[in-house]
TIDRENGU-495732 format. One line per 3 residues: number of its first residue (from 1); for each residue z, y, x of C-alpha. Coordinates in steps of 0.05 Angstrom, whole numbers, plus 5000, padded with zeros to 4 digits. Layout:
! TIDRENGU-495732
NUM	Z/Y/X; ...
END
This chain:
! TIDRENGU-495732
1	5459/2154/5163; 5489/2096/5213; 5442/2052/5248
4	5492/1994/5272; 5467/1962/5335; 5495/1893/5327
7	5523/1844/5388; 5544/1771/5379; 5563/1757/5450
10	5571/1677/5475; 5643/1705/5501; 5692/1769/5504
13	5683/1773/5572; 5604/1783/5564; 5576/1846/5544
16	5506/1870/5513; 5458/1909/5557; 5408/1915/5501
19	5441/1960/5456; 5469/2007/5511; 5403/2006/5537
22	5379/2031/5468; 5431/2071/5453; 5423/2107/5519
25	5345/2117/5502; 5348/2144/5440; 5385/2210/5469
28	5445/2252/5448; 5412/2288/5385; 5403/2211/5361
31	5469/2174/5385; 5508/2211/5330; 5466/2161/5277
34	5479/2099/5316; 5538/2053/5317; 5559/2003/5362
37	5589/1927/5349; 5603/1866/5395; 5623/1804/5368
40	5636/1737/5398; 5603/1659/5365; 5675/1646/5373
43	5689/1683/5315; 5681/1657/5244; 5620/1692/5205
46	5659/1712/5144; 5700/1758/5195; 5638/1785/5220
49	5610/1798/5155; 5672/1827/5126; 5678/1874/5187
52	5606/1901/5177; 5625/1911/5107; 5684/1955/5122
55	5630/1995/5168; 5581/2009/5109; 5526/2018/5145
58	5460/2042/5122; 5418/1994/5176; 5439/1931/5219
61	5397/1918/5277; 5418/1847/5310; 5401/1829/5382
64	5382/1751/5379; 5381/1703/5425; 5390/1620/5434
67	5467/1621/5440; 5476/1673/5368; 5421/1665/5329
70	5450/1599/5286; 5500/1650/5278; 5459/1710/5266
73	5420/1664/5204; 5490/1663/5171; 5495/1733/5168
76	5429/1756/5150; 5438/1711/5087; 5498/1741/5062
79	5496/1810/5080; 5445/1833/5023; 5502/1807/4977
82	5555/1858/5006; 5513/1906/5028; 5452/1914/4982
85	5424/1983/5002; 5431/1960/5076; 5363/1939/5119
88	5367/1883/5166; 5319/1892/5234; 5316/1841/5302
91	5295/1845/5365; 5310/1808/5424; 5275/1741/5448
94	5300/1699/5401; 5249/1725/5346; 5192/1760/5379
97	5150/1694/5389; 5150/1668/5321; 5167/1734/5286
100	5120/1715/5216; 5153/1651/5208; 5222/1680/5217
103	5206/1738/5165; 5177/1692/5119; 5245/1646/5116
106	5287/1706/5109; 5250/1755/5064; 5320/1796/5060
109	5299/1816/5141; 5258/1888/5144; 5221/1873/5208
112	5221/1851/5286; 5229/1890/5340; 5185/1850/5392
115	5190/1856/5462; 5221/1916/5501; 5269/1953/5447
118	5278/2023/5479; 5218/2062/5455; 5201/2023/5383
121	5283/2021/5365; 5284/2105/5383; 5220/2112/5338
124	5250/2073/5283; 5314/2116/5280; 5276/2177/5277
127	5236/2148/5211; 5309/2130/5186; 5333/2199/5205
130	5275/2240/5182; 5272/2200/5120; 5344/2193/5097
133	5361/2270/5111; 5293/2303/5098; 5296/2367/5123
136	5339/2364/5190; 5320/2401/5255; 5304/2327/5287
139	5267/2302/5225; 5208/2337/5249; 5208/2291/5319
142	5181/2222/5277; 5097/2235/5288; 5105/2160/5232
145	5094/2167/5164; 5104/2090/5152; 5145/2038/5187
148	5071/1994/5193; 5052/2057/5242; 5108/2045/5292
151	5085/2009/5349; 5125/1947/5366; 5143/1926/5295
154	5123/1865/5264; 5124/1866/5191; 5125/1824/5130
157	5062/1862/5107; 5036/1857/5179; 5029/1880/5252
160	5046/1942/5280; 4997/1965/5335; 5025/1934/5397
163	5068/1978/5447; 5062/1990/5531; 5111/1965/5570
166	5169/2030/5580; 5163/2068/5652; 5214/2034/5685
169	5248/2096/5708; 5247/2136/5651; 5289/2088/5618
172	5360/2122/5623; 5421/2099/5658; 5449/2062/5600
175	5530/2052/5617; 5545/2133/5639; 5564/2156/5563
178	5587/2098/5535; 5644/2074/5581; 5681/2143/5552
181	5696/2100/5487; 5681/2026/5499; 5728/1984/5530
184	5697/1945/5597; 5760/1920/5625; 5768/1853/5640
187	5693/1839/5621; 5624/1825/5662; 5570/1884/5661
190	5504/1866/5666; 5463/1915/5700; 5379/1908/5722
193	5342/1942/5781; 5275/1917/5760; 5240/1883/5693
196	5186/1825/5705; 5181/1763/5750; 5129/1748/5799
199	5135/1677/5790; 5108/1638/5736; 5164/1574/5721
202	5131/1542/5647; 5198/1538/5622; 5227/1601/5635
205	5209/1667/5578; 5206/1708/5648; 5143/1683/5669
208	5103/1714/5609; 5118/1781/5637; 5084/1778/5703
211	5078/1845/5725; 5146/1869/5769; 5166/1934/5754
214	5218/1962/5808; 5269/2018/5787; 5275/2072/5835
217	5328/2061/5901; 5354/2132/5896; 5365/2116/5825
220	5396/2047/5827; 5442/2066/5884; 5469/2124/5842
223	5478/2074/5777; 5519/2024/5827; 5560/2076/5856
226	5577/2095/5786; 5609/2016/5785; 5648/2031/5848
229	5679/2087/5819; 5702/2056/5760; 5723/1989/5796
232	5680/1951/5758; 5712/1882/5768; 5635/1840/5766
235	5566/1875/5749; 5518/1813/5743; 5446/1837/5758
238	5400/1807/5702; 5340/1818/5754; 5292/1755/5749
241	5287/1739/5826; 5327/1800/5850; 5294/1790/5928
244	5222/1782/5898; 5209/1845/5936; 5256/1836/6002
247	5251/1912/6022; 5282/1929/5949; 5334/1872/5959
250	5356/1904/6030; 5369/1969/6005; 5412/1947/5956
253	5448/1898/5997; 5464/1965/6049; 5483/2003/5999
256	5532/1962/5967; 5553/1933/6036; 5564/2011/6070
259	5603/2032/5999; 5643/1966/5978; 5706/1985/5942
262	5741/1919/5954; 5744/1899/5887; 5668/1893/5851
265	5634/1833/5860; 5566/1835/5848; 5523/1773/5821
268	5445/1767/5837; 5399/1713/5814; 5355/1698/5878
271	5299/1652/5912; 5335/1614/5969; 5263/1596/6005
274	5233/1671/6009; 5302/1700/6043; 5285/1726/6112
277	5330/1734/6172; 5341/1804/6164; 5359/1789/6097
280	5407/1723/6128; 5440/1772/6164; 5455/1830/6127
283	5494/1776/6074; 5531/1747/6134; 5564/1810/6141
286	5591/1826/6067; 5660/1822/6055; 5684/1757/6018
289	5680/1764/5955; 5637/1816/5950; 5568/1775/5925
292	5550/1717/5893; 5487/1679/5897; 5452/1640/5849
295	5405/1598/5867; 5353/1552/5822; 5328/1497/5849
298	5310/1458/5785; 5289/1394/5817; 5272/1367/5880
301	5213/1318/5852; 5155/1352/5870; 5111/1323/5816
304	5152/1363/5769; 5157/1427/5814; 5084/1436/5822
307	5080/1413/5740; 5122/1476/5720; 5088/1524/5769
310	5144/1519/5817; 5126/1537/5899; 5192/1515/5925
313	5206/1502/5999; 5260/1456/5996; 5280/1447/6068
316	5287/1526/6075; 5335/1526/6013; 5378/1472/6048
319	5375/1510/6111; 5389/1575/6079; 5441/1554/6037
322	5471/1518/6099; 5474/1588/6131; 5496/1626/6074
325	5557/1571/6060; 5580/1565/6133; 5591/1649/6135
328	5636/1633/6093; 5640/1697/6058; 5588/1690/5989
331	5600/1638/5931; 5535/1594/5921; 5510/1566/5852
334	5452/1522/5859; 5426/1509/5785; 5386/1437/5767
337	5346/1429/5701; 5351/1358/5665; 5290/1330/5616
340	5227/1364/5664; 5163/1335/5668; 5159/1274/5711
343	5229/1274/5721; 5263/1206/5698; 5331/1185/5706
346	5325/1154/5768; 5291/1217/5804; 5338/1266/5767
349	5389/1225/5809; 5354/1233/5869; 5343/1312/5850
352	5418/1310/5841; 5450/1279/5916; 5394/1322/5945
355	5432/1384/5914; 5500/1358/5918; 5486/1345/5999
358	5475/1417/5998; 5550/1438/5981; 5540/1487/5935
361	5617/1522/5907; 5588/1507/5845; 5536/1458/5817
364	5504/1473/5746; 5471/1415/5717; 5437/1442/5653
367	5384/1415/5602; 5316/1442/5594; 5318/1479/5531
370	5241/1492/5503; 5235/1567/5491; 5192/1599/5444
373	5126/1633/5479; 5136/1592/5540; 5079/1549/5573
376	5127/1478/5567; 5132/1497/5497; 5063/1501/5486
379	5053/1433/5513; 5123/1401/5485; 5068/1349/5453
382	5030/1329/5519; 5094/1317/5547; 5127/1273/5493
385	5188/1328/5494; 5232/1318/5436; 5285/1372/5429
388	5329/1410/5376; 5305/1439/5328; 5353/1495/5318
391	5378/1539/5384; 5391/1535/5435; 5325/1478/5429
394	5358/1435/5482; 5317/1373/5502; 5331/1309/5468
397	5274/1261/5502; 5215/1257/5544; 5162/1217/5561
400	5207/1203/5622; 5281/1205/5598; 5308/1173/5538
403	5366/1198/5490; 5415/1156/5516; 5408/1175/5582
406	5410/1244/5572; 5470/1229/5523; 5496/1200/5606
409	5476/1259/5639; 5521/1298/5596; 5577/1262/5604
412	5564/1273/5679; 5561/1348/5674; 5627/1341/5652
415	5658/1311/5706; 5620/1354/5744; 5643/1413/5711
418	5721/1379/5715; 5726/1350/5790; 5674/1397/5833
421	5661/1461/5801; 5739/1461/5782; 5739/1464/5861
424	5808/1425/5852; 5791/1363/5889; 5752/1390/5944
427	5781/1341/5997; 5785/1284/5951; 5714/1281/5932
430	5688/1284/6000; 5716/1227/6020; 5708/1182/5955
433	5629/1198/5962; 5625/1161/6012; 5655/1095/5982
436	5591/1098/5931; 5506/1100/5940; 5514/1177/5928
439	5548/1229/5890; 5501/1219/5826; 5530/1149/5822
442	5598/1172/5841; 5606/1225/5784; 5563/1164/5741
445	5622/1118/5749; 5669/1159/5733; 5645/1180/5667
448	5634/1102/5658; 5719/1100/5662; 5722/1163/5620
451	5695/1124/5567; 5719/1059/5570; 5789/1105/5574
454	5770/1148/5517; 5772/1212/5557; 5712/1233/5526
457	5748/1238/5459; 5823/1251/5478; 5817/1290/5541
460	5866/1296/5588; 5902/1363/5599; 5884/1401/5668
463	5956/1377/5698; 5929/1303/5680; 5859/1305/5710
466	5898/1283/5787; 5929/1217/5754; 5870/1202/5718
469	5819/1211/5786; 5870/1176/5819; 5874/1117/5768
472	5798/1117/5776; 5803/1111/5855; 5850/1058/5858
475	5804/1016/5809; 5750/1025/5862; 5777/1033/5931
478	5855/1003/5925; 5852/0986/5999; 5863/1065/6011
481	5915/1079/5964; 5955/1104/6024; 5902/1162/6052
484	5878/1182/5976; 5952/1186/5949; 5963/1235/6017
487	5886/1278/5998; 5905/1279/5921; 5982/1313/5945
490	5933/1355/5991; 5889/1381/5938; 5952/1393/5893
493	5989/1437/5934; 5922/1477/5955; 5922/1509/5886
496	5986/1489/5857; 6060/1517/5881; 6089/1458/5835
499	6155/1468/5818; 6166/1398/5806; 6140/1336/5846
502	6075/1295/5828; 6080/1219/5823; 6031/1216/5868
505	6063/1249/5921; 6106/1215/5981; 6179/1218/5976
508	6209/1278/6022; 6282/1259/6026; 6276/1236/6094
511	6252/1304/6121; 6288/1361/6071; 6331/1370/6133
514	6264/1383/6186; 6231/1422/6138; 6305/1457/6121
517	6307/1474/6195; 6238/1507/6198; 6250/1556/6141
520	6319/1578/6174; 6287/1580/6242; 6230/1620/6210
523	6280/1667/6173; 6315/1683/6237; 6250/1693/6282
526	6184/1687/6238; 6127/1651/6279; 6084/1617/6218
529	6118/1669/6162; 6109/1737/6193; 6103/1767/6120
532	6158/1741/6088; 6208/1770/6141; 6245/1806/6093
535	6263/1745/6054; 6320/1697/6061; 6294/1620/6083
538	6304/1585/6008; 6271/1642/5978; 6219/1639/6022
541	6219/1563/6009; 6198/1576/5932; 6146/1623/5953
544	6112/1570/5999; 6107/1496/5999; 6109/1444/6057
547	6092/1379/6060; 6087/1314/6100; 6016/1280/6119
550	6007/1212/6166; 5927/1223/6164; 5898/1292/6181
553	5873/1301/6108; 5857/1379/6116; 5796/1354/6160
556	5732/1337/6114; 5702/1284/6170; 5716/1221/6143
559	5704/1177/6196; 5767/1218/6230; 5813/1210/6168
562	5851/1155/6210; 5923/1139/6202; 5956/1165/6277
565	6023/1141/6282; 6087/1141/6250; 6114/1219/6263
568	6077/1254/6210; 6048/1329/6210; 6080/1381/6175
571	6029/1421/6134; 6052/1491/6105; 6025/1523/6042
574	6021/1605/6037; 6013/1622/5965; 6005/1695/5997
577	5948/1680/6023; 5890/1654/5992; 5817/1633/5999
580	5770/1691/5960; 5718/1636/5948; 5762/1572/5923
583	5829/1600/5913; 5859/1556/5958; 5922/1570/5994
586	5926/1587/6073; 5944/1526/6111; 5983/1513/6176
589	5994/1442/6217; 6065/1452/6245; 6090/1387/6291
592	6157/1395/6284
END
């Protein structure tokens, strides 16, 4: 008897939590009956399906959710004509708020699993088990005689009585057994210190669960050390508001602090406005690298905050992101939601500079997507919110926002996601903000040329996206050609030890012999190059980069981006050495 715990991941580099988590629960005398499968919604279905077929097994249980279950729907169709004798179960939030509609389009589906899996899934494979192989030792463990008996099923033929939340800390540590034969490398653990969220945001499935349920320090610190011992390369806590309960956070935050391997970076979802000093602190002194901070601030209309239950202080997440970014040590993701209540395009924009001006590493600019069981779901109607009707239910329209301008916005997370989250153009874009009203219209404008270029549809390649920003400068500011054509060879060689020369970039024949001289000088008695001692000057010439500026374009005040005179700087590049946050390389000014 196999019980196949099924995983259709957005990306390799994601795992599953939830069947670990039940694997883990249902003990040792159980984990012989279960298997385990990750797949990807990169992958074509008929692979999927032909790889379940090779596993034969007796039950498929699929863990659905807005990104796999399109996905999911194609395999639950086509499986009963492979595999017959094989039941289909779900679980997961993707089905557990309109579980009788779902079992009524796809009659081929056994039942739900609603809610919290551990306990209902371990009861269900000891029905399986006892029934399949009557007579077993463990057969005698299942107090069901039906599956209509189990708690936490829903059923064609009805509802199961309903199940408690699971103790917190009873539920079992759910990586320790299976790392010995599934392959982490290379891919992002997601790991949770507590269940619930205190807060009650009307779009978010977390705010039905209101009650916060904390899993023991002793315990948690022992499950992270477990990570540090294995090198974990990123464990992403899945904890609602991780520092909803600041004495819980703190602990943590020591712990992983006083026992950092210099390797695992850990990723916590947190409010911004309820940090506290001792909390400010204790991140200042993490290593860089270490932790990474998400941070949702939705919107900054506060029509639409206090609309979707939000209490957000604002100024405080400004000031503590101000803090956080000038340690210099923690990448920052401040998140903003599209298609709200009360939010039209013209405040969106406003939500947007107000974010922007709070130089985040990396601004997310998503869509509200209408959840089943949420409150904004319930009152989609009141709010004239049109959205998709299959996952991941994204919003089309509101009362507020019109297609076509969402249809914009998208094209603006794109250049977004291309010219400031790439964190390739850092130096450029602060200074072309200021030629425009604000960054909203800045990154506006430029999708306008992406279209009229037909980007959109033929996009350039990553080695492109300098001409084509600097194509789009020139159209706007051509009376700067001189300082941007200096920032865009500045942002270039930041991430980039080009082997060849961009056409951007100024002509260095007239200085191969001063920047000759430096490299032999630094061979012979290393002031700049201590670590590359050993190496002879041209090798040590591939290994770097230098370059010539007139205007000090490594400073981000524009008002001081002035052209000086006619000796230029001399601005070295160290590969060897680069930034933990951005990636970019080390940089010296050497007047030569």
């Amino acid at each position: 008897m196999q019980f196949l715990l099924t995983a259709v991941n957005a990306k390799y580099i994601h795992s599953n939590p939830a069947i670990y988590s039940l694997w883990a629960y249902a003990g040792d005398e159980l984990q012989p009956f279960i298997g385990l499968a990750e797949y990807t919604i990169n992958q074509q279905a008929d692979e999927i399906l032909g790889d379940l077929y090779r596993k034969h097994p007796d039950v498929i249980g699929f863990s659905c959710y807005i990104w796999n279950y399109s996905l999911i729907c194609e395999l639950i169709r086509e499986i009963p004509k492979v595999l017959p004798d094989t039941d289909i179960w779900l679980g997961g939030p993707e089905v557990s708020f309109e579980a009788k509609k779902i079992l009524s389009e796809f009659p081929m589906v056994r039942g739900i699993m609603a809610g919290e899996g551990e306990e209902t899934f371990r009861d269900l494979l000891l029905y399986y088990v006892g029934s399949k192989k009557p007579g077993e030792k463990i057969a005698k463990d299942c107090k069901y005689a039906c599956f209509s008996e189990i708690p936490g099923l829903i059923l064609p033929e009805g509802v199961a009585p309903v199940r408690d939340l699971p103790k917190i800390n009873e539920l079992p540590f759910p990586y320790k057994k299976v790392f010995q034969f599934e392959n982490f490398d290379n891919r992002i653990i997601y790991y949770e210190t507590s269940r619930g969220c205190p807060f009650r945001c009307s779009y978010c499935l977390s705010s039905i669960d209101k009650r916060v349920r904390l899993r023991d320090l002793e315990q948690v610190k022992q499950e992270l050390q477990f990570f540090l011992d294995k090198k974990v390369l990123q464990v992403k806590l899945i904890d609602r508001t991780f520092n909803c309960n600041s004495a819980h956070a703190v602990k943590i935050w020591e712990y992983i602090l006083k026992n950092d391997n210099s390797v695992t970076n850990f990723h916590f979802e947190i409010a911004a406005d309820i940090i506290n000093e001792e909390e400010l602190y204790l991140l200042g002194q993490m290593r860089p690298g270490l932790i990474q901070l998400e941070i949702g601030v939705q919107s900054t209309n506060q029509l639409t905050l206090k609309e979707i239950n939000r209490s957000t202080d604002l100024a405080r997440i400004a000031e503590v992101t101000e803090c956080i970014r000038n340690y210099h040590n923690i990448h920052i993701h401040l998140d903003l939601i599209a298609g709200l209540p009360f939010e039209d395009f013209d405040s969106f924009r406003k939500s947007f500079d107000d974010v922007y001006a709070m130089k985040p590493h990396q601004l997310q600019l998503g869509f509200l997507k209408v959840l089943k069981g949420t409150g904004i779901c319930e009152r989609a109607d009141d709010y004239g919110i049109v959205y998709q009707s299959r996952p991941p239910y994204e919003v089309l329209s509101t009362k507020w926002i019109s297609y076509g301008e969402i249809l914009k916005l998208k094209q603006i997370e794109e250049m977004v996601e291309l010219y400031y989250n790439s964190n390739q153009f850092t130096h450029i874009l602060s200074v072309l903000v200021k030629s425009f009203e604000g960054a909203f219209e800045m990154f506006w404008q430029l999708a306008s040329f992406y279209e009229e270029k037909g980007y959109f549809i033929h996009s350039p390649a990553r080695s492109s996206r300098y001409q084509v920003l600097l194509d789009f400068v020139l159209c706007k500011v051509p009376e700067k050609e001189e300082l941007f054509r200096e920032l865009f060879t500045f942002d270039y060689y930041l991430r980039e030890n080009a082997k060849s020369r961009p056409a951007f970039g100024a002509d260095l024949s007239p200085y191969r012999e001063s920047i000759w001289s430096f490299y032999q000088k630094e061979e012979s008695k290393p002031e700049f190059l201590q670590e590359y001692r050993n190496y002879h000057a041209r090798q040590t010439m591939k290994m770097t980069h230098m370059d010539v500026f007139f205007y000090p374009v490594w400073e981000r005040n524009v008002e001081r981006l002035e052209r000086w005179n006619e000796a230029p700087a001399f601005v070295l590049f160290d590969y060897k050495k680069r930034d933990v946050l951005t990636g970019e390389a080390a940089t010296q000014v050497v007047f030569i």
